[in-house]
C-alpha positions, 0 to 999 in steps of 0.5 A: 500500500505504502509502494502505491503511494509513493510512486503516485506521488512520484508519478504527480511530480513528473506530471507537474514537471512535464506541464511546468516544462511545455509551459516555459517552452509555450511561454517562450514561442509567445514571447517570440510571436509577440516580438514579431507581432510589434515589428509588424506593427512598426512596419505597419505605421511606417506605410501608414505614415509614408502613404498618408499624403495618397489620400487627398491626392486621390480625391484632387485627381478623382475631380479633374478625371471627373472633369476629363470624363464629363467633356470626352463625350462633346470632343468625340462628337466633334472629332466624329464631325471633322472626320466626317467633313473631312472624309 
């Protein structure tokens, strides 16, 4: 009886050891995917930083392309016309 509890309180000790030991090793990838998660965040705010002026600028160029679209349709009629009168 004595022998049984001996090697159940031996066999809870290496449980615990083993547990204790993934947990360090689960501990240590998190670590490592916490640092590579701040790079990519770093990386992230510095193509937000470097692409912040696209915004209006796109907006601006929208308009004129806007403008360019709206006049395209009476420069086509009248190419179509001097075309025809020349031809």
């Amino acid at each position: 009886m004595r022998l049984l509890v001996v090697l159940t309180v031996i066999e809870i000790a290496l449980l615990l050891v083993v547990l204790a030991t993934y947990l360090a090793l689960i501990s240590l990838r998190l670590l490592s995917i916490s640092d590579t998660a701040g790079k990519v965040a770093f990386g992230v705010r510095a193509i937000d930083s470097q692409t912040a002026q696209i915004g209006p600028a796109v907006v601006a160029l929208n308009g004129e392309l806007e403008a360019i679209a709206g006049a395209l349709p009476g420069i086509a009629e009248k190419a179509e016309h001097l075309a025809a009168s020349a031809g």
